[in-house]
C-alpha angles and dihedrals in degrees: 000000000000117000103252099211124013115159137026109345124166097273087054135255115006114191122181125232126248090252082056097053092043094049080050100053099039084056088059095053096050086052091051106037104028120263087268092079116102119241100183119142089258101041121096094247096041092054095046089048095056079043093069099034090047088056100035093051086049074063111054090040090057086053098042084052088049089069106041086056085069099063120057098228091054100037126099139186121333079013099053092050092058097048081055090049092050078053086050066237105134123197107257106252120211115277141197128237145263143208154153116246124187117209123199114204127182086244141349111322138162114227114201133235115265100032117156121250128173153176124237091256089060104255098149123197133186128233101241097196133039109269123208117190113225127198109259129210086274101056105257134117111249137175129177125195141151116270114197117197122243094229130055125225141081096288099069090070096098134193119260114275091021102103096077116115115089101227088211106042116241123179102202091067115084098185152344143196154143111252091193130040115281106251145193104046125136158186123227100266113249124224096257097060095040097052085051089053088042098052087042082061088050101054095030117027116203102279134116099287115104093247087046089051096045091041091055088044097061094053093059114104116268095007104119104161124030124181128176128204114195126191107193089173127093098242118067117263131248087271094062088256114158123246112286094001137142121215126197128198128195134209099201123329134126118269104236087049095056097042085043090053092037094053087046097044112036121088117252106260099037116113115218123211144198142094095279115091117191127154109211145171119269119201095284097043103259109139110229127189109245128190132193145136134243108226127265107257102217111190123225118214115189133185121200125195115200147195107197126202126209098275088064111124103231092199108040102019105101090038078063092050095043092048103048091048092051089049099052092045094047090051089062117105130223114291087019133120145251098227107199089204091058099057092056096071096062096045092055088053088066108092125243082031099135097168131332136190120207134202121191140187155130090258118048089208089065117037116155125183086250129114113261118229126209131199117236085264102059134084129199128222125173115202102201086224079076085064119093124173133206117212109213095343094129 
């Protein structure tokens, strides 16, 4: 038989299966050479015959794919990246990170660029200007200078006080360390995510609506969350907001970027809040106070018993747990929840999983088989080193 619709067709694109192809080119054979020939799998015509439906099915999948490469919903990749050109939108690369660290000498010392600092898990950064210590009003010798990491990605944003080993001993530094949370790295941004941010741009270009604040937000390097409380009543909210009031929160993201894009972004008249205080630039120049907040990181521990069939990968089978859970509870925004239910069906895709049973919660002394709620202010994130699993434990 003939294949009825193949191309662009008014519900889109129609592309035939290989079974289709094959029906079609097996009916030109027969019209050619007669309905006696044998089209088995093994015969000369039958394999020619797969031949030509194999390749020409290869085609039709490349310019399916063609067309496809032309929506955002439907681009990846390469594609993807040119439809955010044409949106002067780039795809967010990955970055390193940056921090304040604050070095404490036994007198007045200069401390060079590109000194070595480090964590105890071994992220090193680099001090990107000259440092000299100065005598306080308490009588000690202090610097403080901006430390970048030498790699890029997320996991270079540390925790405060955990930049405090000298790579390169010296012992006329007593002591360093970073007194904030290390910001503005970074991992290159997947498809997923960026087609997210580009079809936010879409339906709510950067201005000073809500959406338009939250949208230019988002395309700033190493945010990756952003979530925005208003109180438009004269009493302050259940959150302690003042009165009329509009309070951001950020998920990553440097300092100077966030109050630069909020002076920019948000309308005259409206009062910002929030426990960062940061004057910055608008577009003509004028300096304006801005407040905000980063979000609260609240951690999620899990526990997973599991029986195991046959088919259980003994090596690799609990990487896979671990890494499915952290991935479902990362991908969780602001004010949302960590649904238990949600998690099981990931678990059960992994083969060799015969039944499981999982606890979760924000203290791994106390995990409990019971959603966990978050206020708009927090935001979740799920290492898979808070996993543990249990094989054959149920």
């Amino acid at each position: 038989m003939a294949i009825a619709s193949f191309g662009l067709h008014k519900r889109g694109f129609l592309a035939p299966t290989y079974e289709e192809i094959l029906d079609s080119v097996e009916d030109d054979l027969m019209q050619r050479f007669g309905t006696d020939i044998v089209l088995t799998s093994n015969s000369n015509f039958g394999i020619i015959a797969r031949l030509i439906a194999w390749r020409e099915t290869l085609l039709i999948q490349e310019l399916q794919k063609t067309y496809y490469s032309a929506y955002i919903s439907t681009a990846t990749e390469s594609s993807l990246d040119r439809i955010g050109a044409n949106l002067d939108l780039p795809r967010k690369v990955a970055t390193p990170s940056f921090a304040n660290i604050q070095i404490v000498t036994d007198d007045e010392y200069l401390i060079q660029a590109g000194e070595q600092f480090e964590t105890d898990d071994g992220v090193v950064f680099d001090l990107i200007k000259d440092v000299t210590t100065a005598k306080d009003s308490n009588g000690q010798y202090i610097g403080v200078g901006v430390v970048q990491s030498v790699e890029t990605g997320d996991f270079n944003n540390v925790l405060p006080n955990t930049i405090t080993i000298v790579s390169n001993p010296d012992e006329d530094i007593i002591s360093v360390t970073n007194p904030q949370k290390a910001a503005g790295g970074q991992d290159d941004e997947d498809d997923s995510t960026y087609r997210a941010r580009l079809i936010m741009e879409n339906v709510a270009k950067p201005g000073p609506s809500t959406a338009g604040i939250k949208s230019a937000l988002m395309n700033l390097p190493g945010v990756r969350q952003v979530n925005i409380i208003e109180n438009p009543f004269a009493d302050a909210d259940q959150y302690g907001n003042p009165p009329y009031s509009v309070h951001v929160f950020c998920l990553g993201g440097k300092e100077d970027d966030i109050a630069s894009c909020l002076a920019d972004k948000v309308a005259a008249g409206i009062s910002l809040t929030g426990s960062k205080e940061v004057q910055a630039k608008d577009a003509t120049g004028e300096v304006k106070k801005i407040n905000f907040d980063y979000a609260t990181d609240k951690p999620i521990y899990a526990r997973v018993k599991i029986r195991t069939t046959d088919e259980w990968n003994a090596d690799d089978g609990a990487d896979y747990v671990k890494q499915e859970i952290a991935d479902y509870i990362n991908s969780l925004l602001m004010d949302g929840t960590v649904y238990l239910t949600k998690i099981y069906p990931s678990i059960y895709s992994i083969e060799g999983v015969g039944e499981a049973l999982v606890e979760i919660g924000t203290d791994p002394e106390h995990l409990a088989d019971k959603d966990i709620h978050t206020q708009p202010f927090e935001a979740v994130s799920c290492d898979t080193r808070n996993i543990e699993v249990v094989v054959n434990g149920i």
